[in-house]
C-alpha positions in Angstrom: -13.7 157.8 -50.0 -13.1 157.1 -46.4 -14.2 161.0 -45.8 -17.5 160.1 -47.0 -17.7 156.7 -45.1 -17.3 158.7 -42.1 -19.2 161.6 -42.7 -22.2 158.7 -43.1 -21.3 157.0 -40.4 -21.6 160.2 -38.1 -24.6 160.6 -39.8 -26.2 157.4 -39.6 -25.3 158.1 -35.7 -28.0 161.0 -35.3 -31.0 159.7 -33.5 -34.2 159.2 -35.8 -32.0 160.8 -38.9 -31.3 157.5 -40.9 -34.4 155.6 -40.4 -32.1 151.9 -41.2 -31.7 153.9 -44.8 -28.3 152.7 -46.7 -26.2 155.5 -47.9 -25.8 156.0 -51.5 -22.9 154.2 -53.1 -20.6 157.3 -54.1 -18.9 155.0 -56.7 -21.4 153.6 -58.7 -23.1 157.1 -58.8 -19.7 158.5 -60.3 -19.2 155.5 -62.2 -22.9 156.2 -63.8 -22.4 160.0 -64.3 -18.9 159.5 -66.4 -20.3 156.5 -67.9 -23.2 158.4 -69.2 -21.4 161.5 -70.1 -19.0 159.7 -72.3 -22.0 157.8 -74.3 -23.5 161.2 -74.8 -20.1 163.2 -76.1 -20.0 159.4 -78.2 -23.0 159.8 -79.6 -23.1 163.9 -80.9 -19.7 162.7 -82.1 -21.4 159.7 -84.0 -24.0 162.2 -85.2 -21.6 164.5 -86.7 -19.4 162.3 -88.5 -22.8 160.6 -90.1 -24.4 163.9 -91.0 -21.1 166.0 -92.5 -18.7 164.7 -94.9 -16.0 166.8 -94.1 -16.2 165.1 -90.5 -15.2 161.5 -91.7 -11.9 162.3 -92.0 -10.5 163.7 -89.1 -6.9 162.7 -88.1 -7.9 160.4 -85.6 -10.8 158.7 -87.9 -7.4 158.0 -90.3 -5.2 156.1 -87.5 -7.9 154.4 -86.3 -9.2 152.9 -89.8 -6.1 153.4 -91.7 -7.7 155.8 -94.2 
């Protein structure tokens, strides 16, 4: 993370290059993209396990509702 500060920093430096602009927050944008990734593999997994029987009981489906 502190590459990135500085590389925006130096940036931010350059004459008429940042216009007062903020720089985008690394973080949350990583934060969002795994966030959002995980919800989709969530969901297709949701999907499955409505749409095929044989999906319901998986090993993990068992330990986590004790079937």
């Amino acid at each position: 993370m502190k590459l990135y500060d500085d590389l925006v920093t130096r940036y931010n430096a350059i004459p008429l290059v940042s216009l007062g602009q903020s720089p985008p927050d690394l973080r949350a944008h990583v934060t969002d993209g795994a966030l959002s990734g995980l919800f989709t593999v969530l969901g297709q997994e949701e999907a499955k396990i409505r749409k095929e029987l044989a999906a319901r009981s998986t090993d993990l489906l068992k330990r986590v509702f004790g079937g």
